[in-house]
C-alpha positions as CSV (number, residue, x, y, z in Angstrom):
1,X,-5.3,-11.8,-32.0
2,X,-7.8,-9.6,-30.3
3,X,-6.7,-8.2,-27.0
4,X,-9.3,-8.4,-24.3
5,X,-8.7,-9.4,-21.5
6,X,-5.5,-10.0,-19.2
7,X,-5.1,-13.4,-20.4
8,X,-5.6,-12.5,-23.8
9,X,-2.8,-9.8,-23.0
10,X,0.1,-12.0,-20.9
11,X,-0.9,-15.1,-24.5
12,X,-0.1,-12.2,-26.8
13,X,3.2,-10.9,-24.8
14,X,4.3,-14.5,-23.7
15,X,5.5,-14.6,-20.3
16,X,3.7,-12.2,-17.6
17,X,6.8,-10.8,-16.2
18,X,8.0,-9.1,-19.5
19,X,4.7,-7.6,-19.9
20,X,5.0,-6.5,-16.1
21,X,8.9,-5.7,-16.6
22,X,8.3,-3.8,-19.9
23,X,5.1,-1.9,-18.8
24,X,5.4,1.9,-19.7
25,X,3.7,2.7,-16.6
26,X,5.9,4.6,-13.8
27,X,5.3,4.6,-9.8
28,X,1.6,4.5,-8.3
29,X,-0.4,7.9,-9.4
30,X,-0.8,10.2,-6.2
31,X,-3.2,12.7,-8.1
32,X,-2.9,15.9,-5.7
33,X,-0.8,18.6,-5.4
34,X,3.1,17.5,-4.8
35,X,4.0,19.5,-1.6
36,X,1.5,22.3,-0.2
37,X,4.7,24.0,1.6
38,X,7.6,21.6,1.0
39,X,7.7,17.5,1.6
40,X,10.4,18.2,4.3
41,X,8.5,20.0,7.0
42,X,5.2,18.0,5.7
43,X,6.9,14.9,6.3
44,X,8.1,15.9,10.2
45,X,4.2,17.5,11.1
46,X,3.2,14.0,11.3
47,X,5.7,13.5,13.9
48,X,5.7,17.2,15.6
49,X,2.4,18.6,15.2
50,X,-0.4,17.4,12.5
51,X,-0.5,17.0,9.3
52,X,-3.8,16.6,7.0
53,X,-3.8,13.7,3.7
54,X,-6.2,14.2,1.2
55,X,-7.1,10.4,0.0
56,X,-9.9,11.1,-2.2
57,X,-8.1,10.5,-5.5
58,X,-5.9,7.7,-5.5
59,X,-7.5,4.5,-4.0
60,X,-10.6,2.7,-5.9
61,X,-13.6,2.0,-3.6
62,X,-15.7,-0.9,-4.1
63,X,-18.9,-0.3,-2.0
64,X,-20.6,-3.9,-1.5
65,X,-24.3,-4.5,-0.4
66,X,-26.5,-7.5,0.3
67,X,-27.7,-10.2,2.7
68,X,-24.0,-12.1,2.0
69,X,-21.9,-9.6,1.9
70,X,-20.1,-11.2,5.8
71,X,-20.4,-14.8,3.8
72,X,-18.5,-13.1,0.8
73,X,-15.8,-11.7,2.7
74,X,-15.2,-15.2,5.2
75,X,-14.8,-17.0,2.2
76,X,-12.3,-15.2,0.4
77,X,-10.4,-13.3,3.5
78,X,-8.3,-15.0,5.7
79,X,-8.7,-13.0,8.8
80,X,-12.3,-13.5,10.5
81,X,-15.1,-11.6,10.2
82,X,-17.2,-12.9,13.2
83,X,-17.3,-10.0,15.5
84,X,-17.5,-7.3,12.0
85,X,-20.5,-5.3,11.0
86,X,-21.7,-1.1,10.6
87,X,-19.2,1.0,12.0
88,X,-16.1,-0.9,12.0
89,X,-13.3,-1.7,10.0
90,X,-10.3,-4.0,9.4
91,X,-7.5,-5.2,6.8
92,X,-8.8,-7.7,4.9
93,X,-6.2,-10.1,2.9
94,X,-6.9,-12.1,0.1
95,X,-4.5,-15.1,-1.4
96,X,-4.9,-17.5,-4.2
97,X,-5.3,-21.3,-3.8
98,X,-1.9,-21.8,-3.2
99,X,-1.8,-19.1,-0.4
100,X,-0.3,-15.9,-2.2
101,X,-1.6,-12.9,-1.8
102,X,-3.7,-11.0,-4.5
103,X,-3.8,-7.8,-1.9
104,X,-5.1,-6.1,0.9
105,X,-7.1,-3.4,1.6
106,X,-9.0,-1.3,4.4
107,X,-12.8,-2.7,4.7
108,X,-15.1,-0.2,6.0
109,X,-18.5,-1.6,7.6
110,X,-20.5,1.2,6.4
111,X,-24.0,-0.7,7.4
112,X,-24.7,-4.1,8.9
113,X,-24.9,-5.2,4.8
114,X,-22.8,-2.5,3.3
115,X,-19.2,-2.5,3.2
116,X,-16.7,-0.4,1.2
117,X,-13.5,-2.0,0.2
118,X,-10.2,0.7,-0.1
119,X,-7.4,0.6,-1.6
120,X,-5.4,0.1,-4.8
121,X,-7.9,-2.3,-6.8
122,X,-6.2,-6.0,-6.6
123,X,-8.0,-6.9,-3.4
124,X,-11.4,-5.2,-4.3
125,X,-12.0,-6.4,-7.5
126,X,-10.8,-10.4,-6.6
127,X,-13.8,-10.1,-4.2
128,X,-15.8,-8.3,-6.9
129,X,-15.0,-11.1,-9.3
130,X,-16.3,-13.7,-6.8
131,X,-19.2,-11.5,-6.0
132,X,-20.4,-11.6,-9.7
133,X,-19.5,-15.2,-10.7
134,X,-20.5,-17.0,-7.4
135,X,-23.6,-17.7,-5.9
136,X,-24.1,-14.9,-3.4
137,X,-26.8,-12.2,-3.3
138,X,-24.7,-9.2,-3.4
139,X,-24.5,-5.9,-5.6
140,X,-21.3,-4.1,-6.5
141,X,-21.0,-0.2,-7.0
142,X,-17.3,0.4,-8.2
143,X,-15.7,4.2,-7.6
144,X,-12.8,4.3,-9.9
145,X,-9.7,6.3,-8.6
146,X,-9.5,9.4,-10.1
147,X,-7.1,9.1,-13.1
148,X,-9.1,6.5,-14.5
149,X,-12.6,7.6,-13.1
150,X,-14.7,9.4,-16.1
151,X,-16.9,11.6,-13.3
152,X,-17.2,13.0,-9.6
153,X,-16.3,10.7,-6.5
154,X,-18.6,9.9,-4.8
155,X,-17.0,10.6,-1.1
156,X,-14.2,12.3,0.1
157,X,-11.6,11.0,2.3
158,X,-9.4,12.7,4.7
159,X,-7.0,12.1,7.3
160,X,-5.6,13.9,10.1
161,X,-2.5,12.5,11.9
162,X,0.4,13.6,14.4
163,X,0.3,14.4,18.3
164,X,-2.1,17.6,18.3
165,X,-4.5,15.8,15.6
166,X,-7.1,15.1,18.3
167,X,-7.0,18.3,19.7
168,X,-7.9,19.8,16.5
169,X,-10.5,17.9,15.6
170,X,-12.3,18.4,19.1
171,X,-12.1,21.7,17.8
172,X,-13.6,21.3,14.7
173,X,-16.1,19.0,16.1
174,X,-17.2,21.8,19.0
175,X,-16.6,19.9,21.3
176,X,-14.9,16.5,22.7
177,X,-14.8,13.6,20.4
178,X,-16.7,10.6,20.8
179,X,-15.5,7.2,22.6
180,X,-14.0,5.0,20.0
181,X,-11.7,2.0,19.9
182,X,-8.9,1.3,17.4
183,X,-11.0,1.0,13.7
184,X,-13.9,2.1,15.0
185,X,-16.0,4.6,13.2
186,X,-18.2,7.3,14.7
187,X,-19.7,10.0,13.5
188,X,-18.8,13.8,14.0
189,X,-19.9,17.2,12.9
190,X,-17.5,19.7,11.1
191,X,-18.5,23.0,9.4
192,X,-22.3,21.6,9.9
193,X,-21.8,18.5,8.0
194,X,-22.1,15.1,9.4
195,X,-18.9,13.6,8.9
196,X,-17.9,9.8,9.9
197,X,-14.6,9.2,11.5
198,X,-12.0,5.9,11.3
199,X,-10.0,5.8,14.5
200,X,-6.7,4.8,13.9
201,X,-3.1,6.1,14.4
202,X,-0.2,5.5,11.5
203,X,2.1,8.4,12.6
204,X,2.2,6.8,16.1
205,X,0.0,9.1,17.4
206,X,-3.9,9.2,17.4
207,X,-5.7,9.7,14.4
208,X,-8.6,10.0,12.4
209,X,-9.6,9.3,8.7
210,X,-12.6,11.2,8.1
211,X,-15.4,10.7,5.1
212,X,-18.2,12.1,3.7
213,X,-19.9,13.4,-0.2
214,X,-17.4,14.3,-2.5
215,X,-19.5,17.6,-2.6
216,X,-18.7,18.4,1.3
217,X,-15.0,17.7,1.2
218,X,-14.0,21.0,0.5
219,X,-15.8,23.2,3.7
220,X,-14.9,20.4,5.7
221,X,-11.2,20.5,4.5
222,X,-11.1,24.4,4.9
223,X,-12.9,24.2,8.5
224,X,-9.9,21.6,9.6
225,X,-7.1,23.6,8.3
226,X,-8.2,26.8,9.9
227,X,-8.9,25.4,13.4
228,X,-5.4,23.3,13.3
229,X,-3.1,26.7,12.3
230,X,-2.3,27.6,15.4
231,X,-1.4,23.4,16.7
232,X,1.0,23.4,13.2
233,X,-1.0,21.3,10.5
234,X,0.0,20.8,7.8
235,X,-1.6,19.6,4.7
236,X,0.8,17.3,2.9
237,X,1.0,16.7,-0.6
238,X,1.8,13.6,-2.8
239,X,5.7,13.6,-2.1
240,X,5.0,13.3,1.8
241,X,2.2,11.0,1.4
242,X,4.5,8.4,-0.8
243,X,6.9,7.8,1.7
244,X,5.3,8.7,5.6
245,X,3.5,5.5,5.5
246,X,6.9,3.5,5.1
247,X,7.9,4.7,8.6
248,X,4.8,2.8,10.2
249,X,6.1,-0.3,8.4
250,X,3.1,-1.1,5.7
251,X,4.4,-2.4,2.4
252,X,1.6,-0.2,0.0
253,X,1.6,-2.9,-2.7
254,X,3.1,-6.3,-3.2
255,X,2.8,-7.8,-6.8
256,X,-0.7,-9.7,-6.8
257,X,-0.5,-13.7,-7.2
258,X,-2.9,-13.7,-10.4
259,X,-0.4,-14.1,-13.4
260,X,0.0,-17.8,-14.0
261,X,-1.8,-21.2,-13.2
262,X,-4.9,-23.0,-14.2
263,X,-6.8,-22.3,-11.4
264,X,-6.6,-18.4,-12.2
265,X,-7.2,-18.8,-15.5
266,X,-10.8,-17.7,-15.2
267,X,-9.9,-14.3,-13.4
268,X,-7.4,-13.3,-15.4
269,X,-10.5,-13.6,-18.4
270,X,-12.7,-11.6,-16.1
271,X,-9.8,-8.6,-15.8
272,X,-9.7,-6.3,-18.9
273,X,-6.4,-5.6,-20.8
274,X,-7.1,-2.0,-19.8
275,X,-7.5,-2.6,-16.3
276,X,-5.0,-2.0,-13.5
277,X,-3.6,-5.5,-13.0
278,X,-2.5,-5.6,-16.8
279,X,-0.6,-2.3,-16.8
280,X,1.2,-1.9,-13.9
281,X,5.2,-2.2,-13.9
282,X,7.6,-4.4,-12.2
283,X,10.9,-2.9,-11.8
284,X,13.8,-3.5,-10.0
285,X,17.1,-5.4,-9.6
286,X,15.2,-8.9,-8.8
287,X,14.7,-10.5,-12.1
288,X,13.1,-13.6,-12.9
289,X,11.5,-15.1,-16.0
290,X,9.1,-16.9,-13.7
291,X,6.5,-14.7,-12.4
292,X,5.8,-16.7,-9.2
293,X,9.1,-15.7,-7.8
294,X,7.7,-12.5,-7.3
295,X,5.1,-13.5,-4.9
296,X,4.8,-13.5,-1.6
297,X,2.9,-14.9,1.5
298,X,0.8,-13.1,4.6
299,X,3.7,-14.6,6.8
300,X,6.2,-12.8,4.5
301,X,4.7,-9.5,4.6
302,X,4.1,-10.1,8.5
303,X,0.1,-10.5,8.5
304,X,1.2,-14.1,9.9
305,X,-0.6,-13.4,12.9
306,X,-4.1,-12.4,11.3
307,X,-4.5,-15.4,9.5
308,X,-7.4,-17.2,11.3
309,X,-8.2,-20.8,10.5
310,X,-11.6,-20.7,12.3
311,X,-13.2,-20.6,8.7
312,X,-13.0,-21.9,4.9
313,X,-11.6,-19.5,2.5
314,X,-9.3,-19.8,-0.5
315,X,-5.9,-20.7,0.0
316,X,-6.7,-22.0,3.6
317,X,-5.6,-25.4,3.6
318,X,-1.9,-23.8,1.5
319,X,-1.5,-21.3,4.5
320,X,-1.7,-24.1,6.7
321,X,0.9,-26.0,5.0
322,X,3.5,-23.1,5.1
323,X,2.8,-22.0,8.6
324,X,5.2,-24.0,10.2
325,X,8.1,-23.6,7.0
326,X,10.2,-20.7,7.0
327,X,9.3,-17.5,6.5
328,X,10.6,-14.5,5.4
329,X,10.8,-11.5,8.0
330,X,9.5,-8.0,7.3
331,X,12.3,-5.9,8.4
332,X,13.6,-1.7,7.9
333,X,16.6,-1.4,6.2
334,X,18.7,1.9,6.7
335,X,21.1,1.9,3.6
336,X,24.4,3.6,3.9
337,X,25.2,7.2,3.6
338,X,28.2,6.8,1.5
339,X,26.5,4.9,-0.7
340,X,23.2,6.9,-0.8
341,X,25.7,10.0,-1.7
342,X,28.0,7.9,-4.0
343,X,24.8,7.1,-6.4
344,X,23.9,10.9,-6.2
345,X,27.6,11.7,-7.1
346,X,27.3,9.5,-10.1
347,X,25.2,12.5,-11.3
348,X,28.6,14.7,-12.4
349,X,30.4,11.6,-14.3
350,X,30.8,11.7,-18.1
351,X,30.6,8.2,-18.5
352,X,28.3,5.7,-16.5
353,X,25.9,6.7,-13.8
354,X,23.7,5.1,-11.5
355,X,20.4,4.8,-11.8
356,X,19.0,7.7,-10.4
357,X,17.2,8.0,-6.7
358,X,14.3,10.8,-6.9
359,X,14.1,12.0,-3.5
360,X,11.5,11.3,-1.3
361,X,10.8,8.4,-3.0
362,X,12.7,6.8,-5.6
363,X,10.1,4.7,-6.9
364,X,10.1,4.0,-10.6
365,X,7.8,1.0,-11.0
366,X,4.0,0.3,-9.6
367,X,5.9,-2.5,-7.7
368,X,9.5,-1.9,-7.2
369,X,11.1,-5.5,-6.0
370,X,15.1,-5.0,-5.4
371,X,17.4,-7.7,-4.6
372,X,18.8,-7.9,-1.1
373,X,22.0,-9.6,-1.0
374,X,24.6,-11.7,1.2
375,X,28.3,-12.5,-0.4
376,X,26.3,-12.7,-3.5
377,X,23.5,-14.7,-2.6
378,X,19.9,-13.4,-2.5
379,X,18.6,-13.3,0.7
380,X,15.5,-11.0,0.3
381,X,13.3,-8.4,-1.3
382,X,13.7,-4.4,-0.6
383,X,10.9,-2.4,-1.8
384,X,9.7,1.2,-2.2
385,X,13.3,3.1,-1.0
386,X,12.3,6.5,0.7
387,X,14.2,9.4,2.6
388,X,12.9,9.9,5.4
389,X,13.2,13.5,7.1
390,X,12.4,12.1,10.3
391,X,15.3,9.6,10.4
392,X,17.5,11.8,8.6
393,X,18.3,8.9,6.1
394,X,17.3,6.4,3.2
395,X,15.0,3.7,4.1
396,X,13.2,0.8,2.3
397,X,11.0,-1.9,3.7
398,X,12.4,-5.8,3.0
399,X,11.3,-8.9,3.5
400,X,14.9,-11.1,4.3
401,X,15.3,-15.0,5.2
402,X,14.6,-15.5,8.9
403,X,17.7,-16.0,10.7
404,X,19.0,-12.6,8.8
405,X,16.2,-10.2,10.3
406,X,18.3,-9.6,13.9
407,X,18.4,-5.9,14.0
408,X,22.2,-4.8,13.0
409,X,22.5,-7.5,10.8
410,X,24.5,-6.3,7.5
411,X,23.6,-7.4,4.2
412,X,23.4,-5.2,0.5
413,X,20.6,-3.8,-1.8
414,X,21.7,-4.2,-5.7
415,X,19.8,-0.8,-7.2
416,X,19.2,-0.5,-10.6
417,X,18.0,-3.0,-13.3
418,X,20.6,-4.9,-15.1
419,X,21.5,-4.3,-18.3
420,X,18.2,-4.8,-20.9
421,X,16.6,-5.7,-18.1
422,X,13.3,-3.7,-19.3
423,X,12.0,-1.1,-21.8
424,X,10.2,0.9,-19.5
425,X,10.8,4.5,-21.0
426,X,11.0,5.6,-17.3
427,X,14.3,3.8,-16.7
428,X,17.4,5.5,-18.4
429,X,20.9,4.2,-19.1
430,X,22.8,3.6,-16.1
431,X,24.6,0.7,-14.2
432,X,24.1,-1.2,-11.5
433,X,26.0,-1.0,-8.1
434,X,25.4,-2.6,-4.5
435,X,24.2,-0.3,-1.8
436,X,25.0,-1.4,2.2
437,X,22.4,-2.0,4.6
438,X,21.7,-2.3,8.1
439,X,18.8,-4.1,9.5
440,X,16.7,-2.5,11.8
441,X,12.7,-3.1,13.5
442,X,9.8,-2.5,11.7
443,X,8.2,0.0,12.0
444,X,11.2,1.9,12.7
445,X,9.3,4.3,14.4
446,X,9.1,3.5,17.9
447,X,6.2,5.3,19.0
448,X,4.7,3.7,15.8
449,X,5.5,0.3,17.5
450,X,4.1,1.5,20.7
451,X,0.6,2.9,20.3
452,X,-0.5,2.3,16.9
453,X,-3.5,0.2,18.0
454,X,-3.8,2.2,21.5
């Protein structure tokens, strides 16, 4: 049969999760330079001094313009959009009918009708899909992510974090910054280019995305790093920017709830077998033949308290349904040192290993989903394991039955896939073996905790 689509694709395989499972694809493309000085000291200038991202490579943009765009977004987003227009911005969820979530994403309110939708594609191109097929007068402009994008960007996007970020870009601005509030966007002037600014603060500490043409990126990049020497910035490469992100507590990716059912049927026609949703990889200890084990909730991923029932949107009247069942708890989970340097010692043997642990960030698959364990019983989900030079130590982010989130709660991470669990040429021969874990806050940063929306 031809192959189309990604319903043509999960008919032709059989069962979505080995497609997912058995995808060749490795970890989420970071398309810049690995480290600009080395991922250690790149990692602690976001805690110590500054350090400077370039984003303009890796997340797809899908730049949305009409009279109803705000009646596009309220009915397919399940936070509210009553008080959002030009110049501010917000996380905006989307779920299926039965409440899972197909992603989220940073929405930019570039204009009053204009909005610009950032992130890895799942959440963009569900609300492309509806702004297409359904009756609104809206037009979609799609700016593919760099490894799949056959020309220029069209913007750059920058961002400047860590406790003397501020104070370099009142430098590079010439003077103080504007008044802004927490995801509000104002506009500055850098190397004599008008350059719009995001106000937010991951590291813990104030800090600003920046964004402007593609074409200017490169004199506003140069005009940053020079005024910033002297304050310690750093520019980070793709190693520190996999795993910083993970200290603030945001789970990059879960697996989007678009694989099975009737009711998605239509969308999975719309997606192409060469798209993003029908290549990426699951990988992982947790292994299931049904693909809906895999998903997950807003309350899960602890966007519990954005959900706002003050409109109609899809997967409403689900979410209300599971709001007062139990929930998962998004949690940090330091895993042991002896184990951590056990799986690294495996390295020497002559017989079996364990699967290895690239450092920072032993990611393998787009959507790494490990088991979290208690005397043998599943009791969670640990994704995207990190090192963390901050913390001195191996992190991942979980998701673990309520009444097992209290902080020093011990429980274990089973790493590596069982054996045949996939075909994924990334994955070599190895074993698997249990890892100890204690549970900690998210963010495990406290000053992340603190003043992130200061």
């Amino acid at each position: 049969m031809s192959v189309n689509t990604l319903e043509d694709k999960i008919k032709n395989i059989g069962n979505p999760v080995d497609m997912l499972r058995n995808a060749p694809l490795g970890p989420y493309v970071f398309p810049i330079q690995s480290e600009f000085t080395n991922w250690r000291d790149e990692q602690e200038s976001w805690r110590t001094t500054a350090v400077f991202f370039d984003q303009s490579h890796h997340m797809t943009d899908h730049y949305m313009e009409g009279p109803d765009v705000k009646k596009l977004l309220s009915d397919l987003g399940i936070n509210t959009f009553k008080n959002f227009g030009r110049n501010k911005a917000k996380q905006i969820i989307v779920c299926n009918h039965d409440g899972y979530v197909i992603g989220d994403s940073i929405l930019f309110g570039l204009e009053d009708e204009k909005i610009n939708i950032v992130n890895r594609p799942n959440a963009g191109n569900w609300v492309q899909y509806h702004a297409e097929t359904g009756d609104y007068d809206v037009t979609v402009d799609v700016d593919h992510r760099s490894v799949t994008n056959k020309g220029q960007r069209k913007g750059y996007r920058f961002e400047v974090q860590g406790p003397n970020a501020l104070e370099i870009l009142t430098r590079a601005n010439g003077g103080p910054l504007p008044e802004m509030k927490f995801f509000g966007m104002v506009e500055l002037t850098i190397a004599g280019r008008k350059v719009r600014a995001l106000r937010h603060g991951m590291a813990g500490a104030p800090g600003l995305e920046l964004m402007g043409p593609f074409e200017e990126g490169e004199e506003v990049r140069s005009a940053i790093l020079e005024v910033g020497k002297d304050l310690g910035i750093l520019a980070g490469g793709a190693k520190t920017y996999s795993t910083v992100a993970h200290e603030s507590g945001w789970i990059p990716s879960e697996l989007p709830a678009i694989y099975f059912g009737e009711k998605m049927k239509a969308y999975r026609e719309w997606l192409p077998a060469d798209g993003f949703e029908a290549n990426a990889s699951l990988g992982g200890s947790m292994v299931s033949d049904n693909v809906e084990d895999y998903y997950l909730t807003p309350y899960d991923l602890g966007y519990g308290h954005i959900i706002n029932f003050d409109h109609d949107f899809i997967g409403r009247d689900a979410l209300m349904e599971k709001k007062e069942q139990p929930h998962r708890r998004k949690v940090t989970l330091s895993w042991s040192d002896e184990d951590v340097i056990r799986i690294f010692s495996s390295l020497f043997n002559k017989g079996d290993r364990f699967k290895f642990m690239d450092i920072p960030a032993s990611h393998y698959a787009t959507y790494p989903y490990d088991m979290v364990t208690m005397n043998g019983k599943q009791v969670g989900i640990s994704c995207y394991p990190i090192y963390t030079s901050n913390f001195r130590r191996w992190i991942s982010l979980a998701m673990v039955d309520e009444n097992l989130s209290a902080p020093g709660t011990e429980v274990s991470i089973v790493w590596g896939e069982p054996d045949g669990g996939s075909n994924k040429p990334v994955v070599e021969r190895h074993i698997q073996t249990e890892v100890k874990a204690t549970v900690g806050v998210c963010p495990i940063s406290d000053s992340a905790r603190d003043v992130y929306k200061k």
